[in-house]
N, C-alpha and C positions, 0 to 999 in steps of 0.2 A: 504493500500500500504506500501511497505517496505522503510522502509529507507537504507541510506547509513551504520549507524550505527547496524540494524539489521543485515545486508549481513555479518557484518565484527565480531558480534557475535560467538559463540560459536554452532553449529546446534543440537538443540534437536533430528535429528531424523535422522541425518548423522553422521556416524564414521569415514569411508574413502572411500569417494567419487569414486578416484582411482578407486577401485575394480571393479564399476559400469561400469566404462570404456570398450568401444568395444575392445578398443587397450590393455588391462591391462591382460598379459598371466600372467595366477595361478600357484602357484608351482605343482599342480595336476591338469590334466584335466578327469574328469570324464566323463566314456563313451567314451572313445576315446585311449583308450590304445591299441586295436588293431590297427588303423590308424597310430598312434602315431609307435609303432613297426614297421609298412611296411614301413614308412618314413627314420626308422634307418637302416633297412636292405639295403634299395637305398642306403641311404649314407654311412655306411659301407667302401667299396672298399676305397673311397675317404679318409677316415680317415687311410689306409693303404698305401697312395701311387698310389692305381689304380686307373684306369677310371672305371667307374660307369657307369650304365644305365643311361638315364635319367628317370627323372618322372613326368608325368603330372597327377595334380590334379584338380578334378571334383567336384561342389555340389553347391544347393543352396547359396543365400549369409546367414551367422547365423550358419551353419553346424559345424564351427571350423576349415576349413581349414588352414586359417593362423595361430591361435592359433597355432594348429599343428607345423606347420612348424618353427614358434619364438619358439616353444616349444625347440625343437631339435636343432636348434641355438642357442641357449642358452647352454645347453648339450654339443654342441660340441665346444665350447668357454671355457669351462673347464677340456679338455681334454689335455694333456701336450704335446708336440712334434708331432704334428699331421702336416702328409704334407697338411692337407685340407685348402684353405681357403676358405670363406663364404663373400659373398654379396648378402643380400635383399633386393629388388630393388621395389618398389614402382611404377607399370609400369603407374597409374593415371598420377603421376608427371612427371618421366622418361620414355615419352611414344614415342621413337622413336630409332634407334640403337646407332645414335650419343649423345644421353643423356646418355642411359643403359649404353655404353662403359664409360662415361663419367664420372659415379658414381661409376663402378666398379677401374677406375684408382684414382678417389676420395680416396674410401676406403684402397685401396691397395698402389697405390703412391701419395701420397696427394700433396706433394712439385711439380713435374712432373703436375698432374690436372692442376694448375694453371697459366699454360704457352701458353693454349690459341690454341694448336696443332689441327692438324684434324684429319678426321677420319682415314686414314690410319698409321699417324702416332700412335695414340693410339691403334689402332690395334698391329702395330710391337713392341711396348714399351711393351703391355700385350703378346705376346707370348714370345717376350722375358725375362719379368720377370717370367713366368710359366718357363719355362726351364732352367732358370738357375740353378735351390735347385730341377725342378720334382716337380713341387708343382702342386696342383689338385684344381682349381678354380671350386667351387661351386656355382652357378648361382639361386637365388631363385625369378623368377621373378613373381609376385604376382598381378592378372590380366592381365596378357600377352596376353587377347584379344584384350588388347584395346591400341597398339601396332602401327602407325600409316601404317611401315617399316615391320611388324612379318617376313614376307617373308627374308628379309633384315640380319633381324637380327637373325633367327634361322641357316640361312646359315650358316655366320658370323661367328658364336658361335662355331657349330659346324664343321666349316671347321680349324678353329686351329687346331685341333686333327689332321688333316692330317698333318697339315705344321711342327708339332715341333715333336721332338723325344724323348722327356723324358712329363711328368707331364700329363697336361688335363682338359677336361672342362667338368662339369657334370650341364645338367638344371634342375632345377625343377620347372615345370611352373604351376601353378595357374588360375583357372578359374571358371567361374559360368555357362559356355557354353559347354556342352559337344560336343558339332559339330561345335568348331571353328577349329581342323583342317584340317575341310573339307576345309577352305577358303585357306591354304595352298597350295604353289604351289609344284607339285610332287619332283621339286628340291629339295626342303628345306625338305616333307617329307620323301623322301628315307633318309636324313642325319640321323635322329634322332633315331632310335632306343631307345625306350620308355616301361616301365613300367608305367600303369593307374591306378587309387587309385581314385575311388568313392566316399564321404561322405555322407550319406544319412541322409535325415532331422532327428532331436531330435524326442521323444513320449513327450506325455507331461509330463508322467511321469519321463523322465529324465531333461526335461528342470525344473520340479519342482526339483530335487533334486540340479542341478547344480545353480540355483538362492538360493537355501538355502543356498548350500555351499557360496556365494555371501555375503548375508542379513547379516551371522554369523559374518564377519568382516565390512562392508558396512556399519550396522544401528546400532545405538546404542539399548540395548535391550529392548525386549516386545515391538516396534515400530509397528511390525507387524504382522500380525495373519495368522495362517496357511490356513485359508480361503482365506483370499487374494491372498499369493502363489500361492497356487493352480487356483486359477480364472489366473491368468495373467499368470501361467505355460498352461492354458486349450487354453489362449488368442493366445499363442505362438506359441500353436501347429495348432490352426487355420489358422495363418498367414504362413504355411511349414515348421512347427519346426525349427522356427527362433530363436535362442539363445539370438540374438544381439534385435532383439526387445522383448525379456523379460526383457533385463536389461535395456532398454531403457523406456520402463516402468514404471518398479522399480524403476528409475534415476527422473523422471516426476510426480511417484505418490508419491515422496518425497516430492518435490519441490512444488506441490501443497499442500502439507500439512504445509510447513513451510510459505507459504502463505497465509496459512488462521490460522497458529498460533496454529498451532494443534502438539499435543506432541502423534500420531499415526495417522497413515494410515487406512483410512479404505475403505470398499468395493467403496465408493463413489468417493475418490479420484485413486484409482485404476482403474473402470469402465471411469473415464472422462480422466484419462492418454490415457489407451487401446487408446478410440476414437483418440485422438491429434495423438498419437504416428505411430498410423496404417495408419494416411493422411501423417503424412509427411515421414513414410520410403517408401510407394509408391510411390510419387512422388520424394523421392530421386532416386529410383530405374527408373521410366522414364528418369530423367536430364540425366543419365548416358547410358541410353542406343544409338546403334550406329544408325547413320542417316538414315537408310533405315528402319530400326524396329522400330525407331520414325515415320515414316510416315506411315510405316502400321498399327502402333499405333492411330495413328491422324488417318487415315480414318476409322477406325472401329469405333472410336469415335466420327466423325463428322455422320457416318451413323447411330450408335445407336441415336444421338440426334434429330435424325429424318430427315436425308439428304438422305436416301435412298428411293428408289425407290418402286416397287411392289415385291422387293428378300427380303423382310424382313418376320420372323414370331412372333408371341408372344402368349405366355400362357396365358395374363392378369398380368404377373407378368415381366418376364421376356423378354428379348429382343433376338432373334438367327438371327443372318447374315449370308447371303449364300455367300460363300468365293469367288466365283466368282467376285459378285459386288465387294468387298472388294478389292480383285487385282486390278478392272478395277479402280477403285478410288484411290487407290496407286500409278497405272501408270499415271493418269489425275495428280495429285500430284506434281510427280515427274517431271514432263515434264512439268508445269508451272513453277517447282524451276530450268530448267535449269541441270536437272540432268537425267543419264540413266537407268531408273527403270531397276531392277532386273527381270532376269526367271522366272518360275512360278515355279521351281527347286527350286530357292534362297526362292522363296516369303513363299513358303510351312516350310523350315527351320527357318524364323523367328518368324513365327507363332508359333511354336514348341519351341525356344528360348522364346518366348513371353508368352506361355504356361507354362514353369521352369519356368519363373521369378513370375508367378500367377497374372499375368494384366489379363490375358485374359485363359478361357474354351474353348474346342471345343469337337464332337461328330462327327460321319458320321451319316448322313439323315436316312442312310437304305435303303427300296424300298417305295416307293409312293411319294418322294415330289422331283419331278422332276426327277425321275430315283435314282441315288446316289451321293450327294456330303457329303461337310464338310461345320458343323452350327458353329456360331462364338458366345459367348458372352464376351463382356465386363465386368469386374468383378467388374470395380469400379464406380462410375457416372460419366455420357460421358460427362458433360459441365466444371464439374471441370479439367478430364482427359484433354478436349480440349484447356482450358484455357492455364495447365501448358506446354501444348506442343505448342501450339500458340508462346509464348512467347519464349519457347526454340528456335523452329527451327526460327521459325521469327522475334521474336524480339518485345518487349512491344509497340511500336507506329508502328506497319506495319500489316497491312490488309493482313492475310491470303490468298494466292492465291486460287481460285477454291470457295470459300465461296458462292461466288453469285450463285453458282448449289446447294447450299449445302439445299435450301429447298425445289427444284424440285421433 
């Protein structure tokens, strides 16, 4: 075990740590200079004085989206007399209109933020400062599905354009949900007028190249071996060409090494990282998911663990749920929590959300098992899955509602 005195040591096998960082944009992003470009083309106009499109961005989590996006923020923070200004806005944190406005008057009028006003007043203070210079407020909201108000606040945003007669608002919103503007109301999407910008997962031979460029400054040298790379570049691309869990990784199969006192990395502590790293970015990625694809979540889970009925199939290996049950368990669910389960419209899209995020597989049947539906499997183990969602939606000491069907 480590001492206090070892932690505060010198790291044989860290350079700068820094770099390993999800949050830590390189002066090059490799792989992404065409993304990187359509970014600049959006913002363009804005760096002139014009309104701009807006633009919504799309992709797994790991793909570089925000990379991206801090990229060119950055970029345009050294550009001299530009009417553009920029706020990146953290919608995890700032997840509602009266915050976003909130952090944008932060940014822009700070002395003003602190006086405690409301929403409409923050509203008139920011169109009045756009207008006064023409100035072209750039909106970079980063997770904007998880928004409480989206409706609210894409209006919002977008109806200053109407009110004021000089400057303007350009968004660029962020997402890992390619079908949240379905949940928009047609108000809010007739406003927007949008430009879409996909990132498609890394190969692994880019996420190897992009973790070397990493290692080069990260580890001190010969720490590690390009055998290893490559495994935990091969590791990456199995997890949806996730970037952010390569370096995450790499950040873990260090750590593990300076704990057993080892001056390199090798295939072992690499292999035991992969495992740790790949439980807990799953389960990161459940905590954050939204309340109704939690609980279609949790029932496919509670039914792989054997709560289902005779709609179940299996290989011998594997586990397929017939989506039907899966719905009718969502809705039993939800109407013990006291809430109004979703269409089977809504229910089909979560699935498909649930599917990009790689919780969960699905197929259609074909002909012969039961005419034609859609089989479900669970990608991770259902008792763990159940546990971490147990506890989300309900809470460490409260008995799951519906559990007592759950072995019928």
């Amino acid at each position: 075990m480590q001492t206090l005195n070892d932690l505060l040591t010198e790291s044989i096998i860290f350079a700068n740590r820094e770099v390993l960082s999800p949050h830590y944009t390189p002066q090059k992003l490799i792989y992404r200079e065409r993304e990187i470009n359509n970014i600049e083309k959006a913002i363009a106009p804005s760096l002139k004085g014009e309104r701009g499109r807006n633009l919504f961005i799309y992709g797994k989590t790991g793909t570089g989206k925000t990379s991206c996006v801090r990229y060119v923020i950055n970029e345009v923070k050294n550009i001299p007399n530009t009417k553009a200004q920029i706020s990146y806005i953290n919608c995890r944190i700032y997840n509602s209109r009266y915050r976003v406005f909130s952090k944008i008057i932060s940014d822009h009028l700070p002395t003003y933020a602190k006086r405690g006003y409301g929403a409409v007043d923050l509203y008139e203070k920011l169109t009045s400062w756009i207008e006064e210079e023409g100035r072209i407020l750039v909106v970079a909201l980063d997770e904007i599905d998880v928004v409480k108000d989206l409706d609210d606040l894409v209006y919002t945003l977008t109806r200053i354009n109407s009110d004021i007669k000089t400057g303007g608002v350009t968004i660029i919103g962020i997402s890992n949900k390619v079908s949240f503007k379905e949940e928009l109301d047609p108000r809010s999407l007739s406003t927007l007028y949008e430009t879409e910008l996909v990132f498609a997962p890394y190969y692994a031979t880019e996420l190897y190249e992009i973790i070397k460029d990493r290692v080069a400054v990260g580890f001190r040298k010969d720490v590690i071996t390009e055998e290893v790379l490559r495994f935990i570049a091969a590791s990456a691309a199995k997890e949806g060409g996730d970037a952010r869990f390569s370096l995450k990784v790499l950040s873990r199969a260090g750590e593990i090494s300076e704990e057993r006192n080892k001056s390199k990395i090798t295939m072992d502590e690499a292999t035991q990282a992969a495992k740790v790293t790949e439980e807990d970015v799953v389960y990161e990625v459940i905590s954050t998911l939204p309340e109704h694809q939690k609980l279609v979540l949790y029932a496919i889970a509670m039914l792989a663990h054997g709560g289902g009925t005779y709609k179940k199939l299996t290989d011998g290996v594997d586990t397929y749920l017939f989506s039907g049950e899966v719905y009718n368990r969502y809705k039993s669910l939800s109407e013990s929590m006291h809430r109004e389960s979703k269409s089977e419209r809504w229910y089909r899209k979560y699935l498909a959300d649930l599917e990009m995020q790689g919780l969960i597989t699905s197929f259609e049947s074909g002909k012969g098992i039961r005419g034609h539906t859609k089989l479900i499997k669970l990608m991770y183990p259902s008792e763990k899955t159940k546990q971490v969602l147990e506890s989300d939606i309900f809470g460490a000491a409260k008995e799951p509602p519906g559990t007592e069907t759950a072995g019928r």
